[in-house]
C-alpha positions as CSV (number, residue, x, y, z in Angstrom):
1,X,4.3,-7.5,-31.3
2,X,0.6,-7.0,-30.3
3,X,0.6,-11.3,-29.9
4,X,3.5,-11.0,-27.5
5,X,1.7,-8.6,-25.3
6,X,-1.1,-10.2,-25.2
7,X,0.6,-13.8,-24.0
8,X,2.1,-11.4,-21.4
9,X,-0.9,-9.9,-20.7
10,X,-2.3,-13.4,-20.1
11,X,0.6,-15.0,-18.3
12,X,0.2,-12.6,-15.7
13,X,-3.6,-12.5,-15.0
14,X,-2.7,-16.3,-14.1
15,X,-0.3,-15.1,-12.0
16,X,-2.7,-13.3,-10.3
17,X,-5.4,-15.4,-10.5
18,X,-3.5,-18.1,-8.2
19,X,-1.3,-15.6,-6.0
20,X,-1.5,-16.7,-2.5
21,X,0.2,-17.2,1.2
22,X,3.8,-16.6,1.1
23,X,4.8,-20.1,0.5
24,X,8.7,-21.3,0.3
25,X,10.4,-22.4,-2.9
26,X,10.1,-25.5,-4.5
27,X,12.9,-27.2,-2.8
28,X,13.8,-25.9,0.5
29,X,17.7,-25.3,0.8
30,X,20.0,-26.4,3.6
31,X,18.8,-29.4,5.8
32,X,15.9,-30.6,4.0
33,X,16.4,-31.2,0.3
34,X,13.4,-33.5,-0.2
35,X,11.3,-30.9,1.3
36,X,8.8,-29.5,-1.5
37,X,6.1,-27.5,-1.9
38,X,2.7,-27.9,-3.0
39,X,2.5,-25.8,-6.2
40,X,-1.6,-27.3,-6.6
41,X,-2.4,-26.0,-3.1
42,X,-4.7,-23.4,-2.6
43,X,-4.1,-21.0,0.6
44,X,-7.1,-21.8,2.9
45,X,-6.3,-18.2,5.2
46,X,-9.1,-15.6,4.7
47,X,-8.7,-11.9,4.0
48,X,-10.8,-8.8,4.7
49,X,-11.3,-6.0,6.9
50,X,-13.1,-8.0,10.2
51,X,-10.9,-10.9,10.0
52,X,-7.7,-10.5,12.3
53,X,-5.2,-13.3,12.7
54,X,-2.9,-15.0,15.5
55,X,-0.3,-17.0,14.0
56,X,0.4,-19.8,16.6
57,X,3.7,-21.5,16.8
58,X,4.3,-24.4,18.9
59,X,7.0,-27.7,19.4
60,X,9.6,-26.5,16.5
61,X,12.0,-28.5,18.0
62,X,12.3,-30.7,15.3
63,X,12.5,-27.4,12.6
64,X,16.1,-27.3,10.3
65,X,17.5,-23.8,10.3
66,X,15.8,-23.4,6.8
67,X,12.7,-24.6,8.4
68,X,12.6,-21.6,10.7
69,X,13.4,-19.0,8.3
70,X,10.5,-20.2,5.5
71,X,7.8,-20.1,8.5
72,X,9.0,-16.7,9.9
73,X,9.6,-15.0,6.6
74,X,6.0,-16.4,5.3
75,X,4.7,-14.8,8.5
76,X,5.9,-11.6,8.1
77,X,5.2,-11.0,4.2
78,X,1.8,-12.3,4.6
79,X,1.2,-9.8,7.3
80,X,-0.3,-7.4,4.8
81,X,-2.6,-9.9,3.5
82,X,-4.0,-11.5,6.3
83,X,-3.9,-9.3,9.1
84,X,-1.4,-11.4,11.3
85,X,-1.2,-9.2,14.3
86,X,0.3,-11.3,16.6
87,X,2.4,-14.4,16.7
88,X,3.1,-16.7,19.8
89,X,5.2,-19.5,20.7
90,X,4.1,-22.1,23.5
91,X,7.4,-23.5,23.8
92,X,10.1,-26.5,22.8
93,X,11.7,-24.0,20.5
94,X,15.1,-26.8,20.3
95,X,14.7,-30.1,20.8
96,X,17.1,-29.7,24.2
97,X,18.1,-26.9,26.2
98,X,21.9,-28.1,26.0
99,X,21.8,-28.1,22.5
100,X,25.2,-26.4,20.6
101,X,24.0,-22.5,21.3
102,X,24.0,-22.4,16.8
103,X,20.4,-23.8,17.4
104,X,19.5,-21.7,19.6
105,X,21.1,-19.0,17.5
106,X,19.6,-20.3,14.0
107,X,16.2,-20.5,16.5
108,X,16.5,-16.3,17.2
109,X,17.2,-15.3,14.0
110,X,14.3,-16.5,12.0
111,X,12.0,-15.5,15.0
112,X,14.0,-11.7,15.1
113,X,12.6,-11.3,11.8
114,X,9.1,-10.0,13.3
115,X,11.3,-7.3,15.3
116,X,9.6,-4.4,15.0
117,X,7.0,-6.0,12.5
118,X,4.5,-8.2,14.5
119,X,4.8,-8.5,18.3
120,X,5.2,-11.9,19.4
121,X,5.8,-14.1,22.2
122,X,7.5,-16.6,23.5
123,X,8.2,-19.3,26.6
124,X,9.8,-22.1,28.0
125,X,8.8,-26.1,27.3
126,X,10.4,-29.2,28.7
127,X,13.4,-29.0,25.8
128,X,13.9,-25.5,26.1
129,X,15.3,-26.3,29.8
130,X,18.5,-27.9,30.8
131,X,17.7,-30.5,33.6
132,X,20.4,-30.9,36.3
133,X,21.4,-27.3,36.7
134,X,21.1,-24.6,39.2
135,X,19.1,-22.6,36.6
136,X,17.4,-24.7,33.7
137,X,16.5,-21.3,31.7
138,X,19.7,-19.9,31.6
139,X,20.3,-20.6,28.3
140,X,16.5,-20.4,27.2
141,X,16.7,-16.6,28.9
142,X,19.6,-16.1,26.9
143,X,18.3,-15.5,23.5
144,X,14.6,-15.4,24.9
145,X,15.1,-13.4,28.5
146,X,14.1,-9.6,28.9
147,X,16.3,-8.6,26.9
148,X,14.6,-10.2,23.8
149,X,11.8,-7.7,24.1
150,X,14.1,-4.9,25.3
151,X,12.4,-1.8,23.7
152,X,8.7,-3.5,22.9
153,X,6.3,-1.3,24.5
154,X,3.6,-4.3,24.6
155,X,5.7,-6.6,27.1
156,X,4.5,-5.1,30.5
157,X,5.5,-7.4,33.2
158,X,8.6,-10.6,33.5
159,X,9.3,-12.8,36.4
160,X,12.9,-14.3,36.5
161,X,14.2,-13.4,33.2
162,X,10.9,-14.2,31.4
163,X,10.1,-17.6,33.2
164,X,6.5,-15.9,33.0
165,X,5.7,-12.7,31.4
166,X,3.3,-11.1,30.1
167,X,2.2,-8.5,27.2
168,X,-0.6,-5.9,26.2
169,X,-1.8,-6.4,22.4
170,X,-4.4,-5.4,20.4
171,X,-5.9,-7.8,17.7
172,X,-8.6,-6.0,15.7
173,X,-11.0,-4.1,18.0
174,X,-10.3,-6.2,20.9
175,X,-7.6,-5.3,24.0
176,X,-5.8,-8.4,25.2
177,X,-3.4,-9.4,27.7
178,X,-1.4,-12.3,27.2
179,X,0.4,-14.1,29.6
180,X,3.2,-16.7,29.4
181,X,4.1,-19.1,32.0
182,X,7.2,-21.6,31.0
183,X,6.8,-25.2,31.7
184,X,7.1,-26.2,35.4
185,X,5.8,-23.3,36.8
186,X,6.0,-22.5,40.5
187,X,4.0,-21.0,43.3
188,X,5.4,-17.8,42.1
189,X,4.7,-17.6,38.7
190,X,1.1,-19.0,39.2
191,X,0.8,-15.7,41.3
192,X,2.5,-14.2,39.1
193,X,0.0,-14.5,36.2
194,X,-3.2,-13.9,39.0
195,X,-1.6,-10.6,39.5
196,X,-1.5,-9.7,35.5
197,X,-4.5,-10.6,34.8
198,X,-6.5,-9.1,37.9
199,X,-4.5,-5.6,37.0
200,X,-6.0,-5.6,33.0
201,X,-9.7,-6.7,34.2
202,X,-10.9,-4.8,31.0
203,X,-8.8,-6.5,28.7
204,X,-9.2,-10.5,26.8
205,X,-6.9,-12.7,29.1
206,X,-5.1,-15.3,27.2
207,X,-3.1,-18.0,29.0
208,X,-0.2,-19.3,27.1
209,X,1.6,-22.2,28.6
210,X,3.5,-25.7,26.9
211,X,1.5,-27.9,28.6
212,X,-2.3,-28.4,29.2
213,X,-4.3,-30.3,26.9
214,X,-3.7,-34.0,26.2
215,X,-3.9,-35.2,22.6
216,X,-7.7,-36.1,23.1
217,X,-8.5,-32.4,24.2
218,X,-8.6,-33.0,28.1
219,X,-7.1,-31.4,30.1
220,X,-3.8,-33.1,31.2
221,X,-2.9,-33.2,35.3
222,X,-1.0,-30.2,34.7
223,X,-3.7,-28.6,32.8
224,X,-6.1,-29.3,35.8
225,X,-3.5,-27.5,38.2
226,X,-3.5,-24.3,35.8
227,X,-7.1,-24.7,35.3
228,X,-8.2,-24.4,39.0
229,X,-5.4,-22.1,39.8
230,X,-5.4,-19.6,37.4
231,X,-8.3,-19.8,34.8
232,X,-10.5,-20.2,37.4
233,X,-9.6,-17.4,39.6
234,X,-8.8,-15.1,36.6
235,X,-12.3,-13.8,35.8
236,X,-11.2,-12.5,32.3
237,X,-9.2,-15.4,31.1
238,X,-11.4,-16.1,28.0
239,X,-8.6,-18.7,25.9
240,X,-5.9,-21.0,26.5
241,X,-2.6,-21.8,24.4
242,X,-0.8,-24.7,24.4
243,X,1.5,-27.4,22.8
244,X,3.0,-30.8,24.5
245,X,1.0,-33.2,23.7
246,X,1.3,-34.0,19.9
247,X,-2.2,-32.7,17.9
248,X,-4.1,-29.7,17.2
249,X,-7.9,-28.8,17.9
250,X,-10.1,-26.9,20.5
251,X,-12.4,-27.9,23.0
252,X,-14.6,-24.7,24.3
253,X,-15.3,-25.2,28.5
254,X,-17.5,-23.1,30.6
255,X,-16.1,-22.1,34.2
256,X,-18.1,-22.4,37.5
257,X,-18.7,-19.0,37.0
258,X,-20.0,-19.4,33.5
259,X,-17.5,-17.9,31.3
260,X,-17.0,-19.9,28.3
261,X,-13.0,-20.6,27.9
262,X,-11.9,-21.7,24.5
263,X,-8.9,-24.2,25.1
264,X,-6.6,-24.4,21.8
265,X,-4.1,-27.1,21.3
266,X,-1.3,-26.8,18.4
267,X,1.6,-29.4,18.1
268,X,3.0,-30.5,15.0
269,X,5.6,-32.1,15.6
270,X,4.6,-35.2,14.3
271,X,2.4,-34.4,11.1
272,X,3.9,-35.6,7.9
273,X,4.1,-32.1,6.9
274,X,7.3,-29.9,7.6
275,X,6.7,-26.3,8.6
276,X,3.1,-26.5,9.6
277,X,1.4,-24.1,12.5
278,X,-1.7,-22.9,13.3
279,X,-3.7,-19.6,12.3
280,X,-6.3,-18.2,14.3
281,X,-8.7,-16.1,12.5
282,X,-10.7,-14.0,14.5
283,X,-13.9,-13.2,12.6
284,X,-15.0,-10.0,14.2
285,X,-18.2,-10.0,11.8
286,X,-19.1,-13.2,12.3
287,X,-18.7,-14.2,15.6
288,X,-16.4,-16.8,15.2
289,X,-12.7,-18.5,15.5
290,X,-11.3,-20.5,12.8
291,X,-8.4,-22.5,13.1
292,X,-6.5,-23.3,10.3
293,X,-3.4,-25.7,9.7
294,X,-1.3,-24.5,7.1
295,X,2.4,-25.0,6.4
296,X,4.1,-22.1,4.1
297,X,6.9,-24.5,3.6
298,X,5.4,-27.1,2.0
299,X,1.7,-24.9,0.8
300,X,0.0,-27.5,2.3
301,X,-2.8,-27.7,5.3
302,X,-2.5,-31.4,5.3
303,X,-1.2,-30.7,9.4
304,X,-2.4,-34.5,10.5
305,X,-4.7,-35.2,7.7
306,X,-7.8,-34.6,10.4
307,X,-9.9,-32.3,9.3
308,X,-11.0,-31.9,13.1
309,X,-7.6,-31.5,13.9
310,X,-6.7,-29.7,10.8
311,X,-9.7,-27.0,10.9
312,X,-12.2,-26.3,13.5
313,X,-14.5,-23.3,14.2
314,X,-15.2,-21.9,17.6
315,X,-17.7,-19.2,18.6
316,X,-15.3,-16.2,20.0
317,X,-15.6,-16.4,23.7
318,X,-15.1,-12.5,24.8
């Protein structure tokens, strides 16, 4: 008797020993059977009291249904751990706007699991819109409109249906206001975000958009646009989100007013690794921003096997 208690006893001190993220199972059901998970990976997200975490979702459009629930249900049981106070998503939820609505629907459910949990946010890409039509966000506005964040006291401000909104969050000790604008944006929703940020000037303004950066960290033409008409006349804009362009990595810029601006690019769409996204780790100790590529389907931070695109440290720019 005392022998079996003691292999117990041992058995779970391993367990402990090599508890980690919140990964998926072995074989990931539904869509992807030859899915699996890295059982030998080690979770590279930090834990403690001064580290605070964005987990940054981007160009899922290529996700199976069980895909999106193993990413959102990691997030939210890890939440504990890791201090994941915020999740955002820069857009291409689906792979096209006129997709059968059971995407879209598969798409809400796994992201409605941080209801009431984490706040989050979303917009617009290029897929998420259907080209040709009198309104190419209907559908997007559907599941992802006002009413998505119907009751969140955070979302503060919308433009048509959440073409461009925007939110007040808190991530550690640091007030932030976050602003989404879809893909495409117009005259309106470039003003749009001026006004939002101009009205928080005390808060951390955060520019979420789809696209911006190009694979090589430049800024693309569209990127320029946003750049001189919005980071540039938004005195507290301090980062920039964004997917499009296929990569990960960020490229820190200083404004002709000196601000430094750090510009964060997060697409995975084509890594060799299903499931992967992009934590931010705000070191409030330290100083600094780590990025981190880690998928919790697969336990793996292989993202593009670049360990410049994979993991980078920034200093924290507010």
């Amino acid at each position: 008797m005392k022998r079996r208690i003691a292999l117990l006893l041992s058995a779970l001190m391993l367990m402990l020993m090599f508890a980690g993220c919140s990964a998926a199972p072995s074989e990931v059901p539904g869509e992807d059977p030859g899915v699996t998970a890295k059982e030998d990976a080690v979770c590279p997200l930090e834990s403690g009291d001064n580290i605070h975490t964005i987990a940054f979702v981007s160009d899922t459009q290529r996700w199976s249904e069980s895909t999106f629930n193993a990413v959102f249900d990691s997030i939210v049981a890890d939440s504990g751990k890791y201090n994941i106070e915020y999740v955002v998503h820069t857009g291409d939820v689906i792979q096209e706007g006129g997709d059968p609505e059971a995407k879209w629907e598969a798409a809400k459910t796994a992201i409605s699991k941080l209801d009431g949990k984490i706040p989050y946010g979303i917009l617009a890409g290029n897929h998420d819109q259907v080209d040709g039509t009198e309104n190419p966000f209907e559908v997007y506005s559907k599941y992802f409109g006002d009413e998505c964040y119907s009751g969140c006291d955070y979302e503060v401000a919308s433009y048509e249906n959440c073409r461009a909104h925007a939110q007040l969050v808190t991530i550690g000790s640091t007030d932030f206001v976050f602003v989404f604008i879809s893909y495409g944006p117009n005259g309106e929703c470039i003003k749009f975000a001026n006004e939002v940020f101009a009205k928080y000037p005390d808060r951390v303004g955060v520019l979420c958009t789809h696209e911006y950066l190009t694979a090589d960290l430049e800024l693309s033409d569209m990127g320029e646009y946003m750049m001189k008409k919005i980071v540039e006349q938004s005195e507290n804009v301090k980062m920039v989100l964004c997917g499009h362009e296929s990569g990960a990595g960020c490229y820190t810029i200083e404004t002709s007013d000196g601000r430094k601006v750090a510009q964060i690019l997060a697409n995975y769409q084509d890594a060799n690794n299903e499931g992967t996204i992009l934590y931010l780790q705000v070191n409030e100790e330290t100083g600094k921003l780590e990025g981190i590529s880690y998928s919790p389907v697969t336990n793996s931070d292989e993202g593009y096997r670049d360990s410049d695109a994979d993991r980078f440290t920034a200093d924290i720019t507010w």
